[in-house]
C-alpha positions as semicolon CSV with decimal commas, in nm:
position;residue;x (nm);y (nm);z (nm)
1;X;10,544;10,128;10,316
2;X;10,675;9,793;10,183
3;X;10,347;9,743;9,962
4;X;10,381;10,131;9,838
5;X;10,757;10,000;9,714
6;X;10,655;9,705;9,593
7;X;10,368;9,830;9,356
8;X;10,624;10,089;9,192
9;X;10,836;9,804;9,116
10;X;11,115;9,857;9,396
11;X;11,241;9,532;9,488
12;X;11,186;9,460;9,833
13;X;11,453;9,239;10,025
14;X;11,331;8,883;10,183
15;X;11,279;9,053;10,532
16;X;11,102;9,310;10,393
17;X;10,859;9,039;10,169
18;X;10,830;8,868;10,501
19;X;10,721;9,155;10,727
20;X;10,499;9,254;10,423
21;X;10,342;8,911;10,416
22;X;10,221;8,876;10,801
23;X;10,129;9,228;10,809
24;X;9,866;9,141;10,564
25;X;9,740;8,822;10,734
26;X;9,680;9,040;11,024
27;X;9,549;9,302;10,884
28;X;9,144;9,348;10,806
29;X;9,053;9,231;10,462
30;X;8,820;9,413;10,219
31;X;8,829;9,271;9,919
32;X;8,730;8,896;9,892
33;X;8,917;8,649;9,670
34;X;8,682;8,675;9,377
35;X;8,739;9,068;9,397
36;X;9,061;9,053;9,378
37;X;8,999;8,808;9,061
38;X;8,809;9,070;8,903
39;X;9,000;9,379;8,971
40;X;9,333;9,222;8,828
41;X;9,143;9,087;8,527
42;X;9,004;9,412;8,486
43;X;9,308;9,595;8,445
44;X;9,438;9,336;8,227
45;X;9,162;9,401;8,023
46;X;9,170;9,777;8,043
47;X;8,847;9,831;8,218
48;X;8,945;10,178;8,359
49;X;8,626;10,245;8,489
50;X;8,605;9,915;8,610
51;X;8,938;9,941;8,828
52;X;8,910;10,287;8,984
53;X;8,540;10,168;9,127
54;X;8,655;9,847;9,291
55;X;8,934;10,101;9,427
56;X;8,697;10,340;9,497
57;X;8,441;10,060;9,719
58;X;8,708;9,884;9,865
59;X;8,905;10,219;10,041
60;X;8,530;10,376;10,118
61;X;8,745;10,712;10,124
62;X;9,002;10,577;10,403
63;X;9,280;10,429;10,181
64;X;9,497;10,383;10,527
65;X;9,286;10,109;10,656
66;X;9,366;9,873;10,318
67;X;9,645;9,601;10,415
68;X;9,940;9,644;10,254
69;X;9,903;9,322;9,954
70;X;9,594;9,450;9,893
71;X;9,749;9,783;9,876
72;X;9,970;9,667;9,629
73;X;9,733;9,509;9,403
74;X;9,541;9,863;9,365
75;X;9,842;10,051;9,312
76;X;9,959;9,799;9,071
77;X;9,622;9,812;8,889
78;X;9,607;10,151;8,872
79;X;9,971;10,168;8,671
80;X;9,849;9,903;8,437
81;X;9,562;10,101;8,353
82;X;9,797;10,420;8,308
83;X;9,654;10,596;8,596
84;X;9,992;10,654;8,751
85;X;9,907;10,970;8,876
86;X;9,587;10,800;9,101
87;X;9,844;10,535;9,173
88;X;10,077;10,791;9,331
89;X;9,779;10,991;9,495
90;X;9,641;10,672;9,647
91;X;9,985;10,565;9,800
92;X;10,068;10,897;9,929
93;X;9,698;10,953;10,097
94;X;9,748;10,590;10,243
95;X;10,045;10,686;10,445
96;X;9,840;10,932;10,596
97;X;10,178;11,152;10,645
98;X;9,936;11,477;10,753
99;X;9,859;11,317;11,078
């Protein structure tokens, strides 16, 4: 929930940073250090297509197993690009509230 915040610019509070931060060095990883590299330069550069496919491979359709930093950077990728709409469809589907 803390990454969801964080990506739509909410400032989080140091506990909540914290908690956010060891949640995501537990959690699985599925984007490697170079992909994360390439998705934020990417949006920097515009590359819509570019963006929503690394979101697209990296979620493989189950956004709710993404940790929440990586979470973050899709979301926040996803605004720069001016896709705030997929942005706010991601984060909703990844809280998997219909469960």
């Amino acid at each position: 929930l803390f990454a969801l915040w964080s990506a739509f610019d909410i400032t989080l509070p140091l506990e909540a940073r914290s908690l956010m931060a060891a949640q995501s060095d537990r959690s699985g990883t599925v984007m490697s250090g170079s992909d994360q590299v390439r998705l934020a330069s990417a949006a920097d550069a515009g590359a819509a297509g570019e963006v929503v496919i690394s979101v697209l491979a990296a979620t493989r359709g189950e956004p709710g197993r993404i940790g929440p930093a990586e979470m973050a950077a899709f979301l926040s990728a996803l605004r720069q690009i001016g896709a705030e709409d997929a942005a706010r469809a991601l984060a909703l589907e990844s809280t998997a509230y219909w469960r």
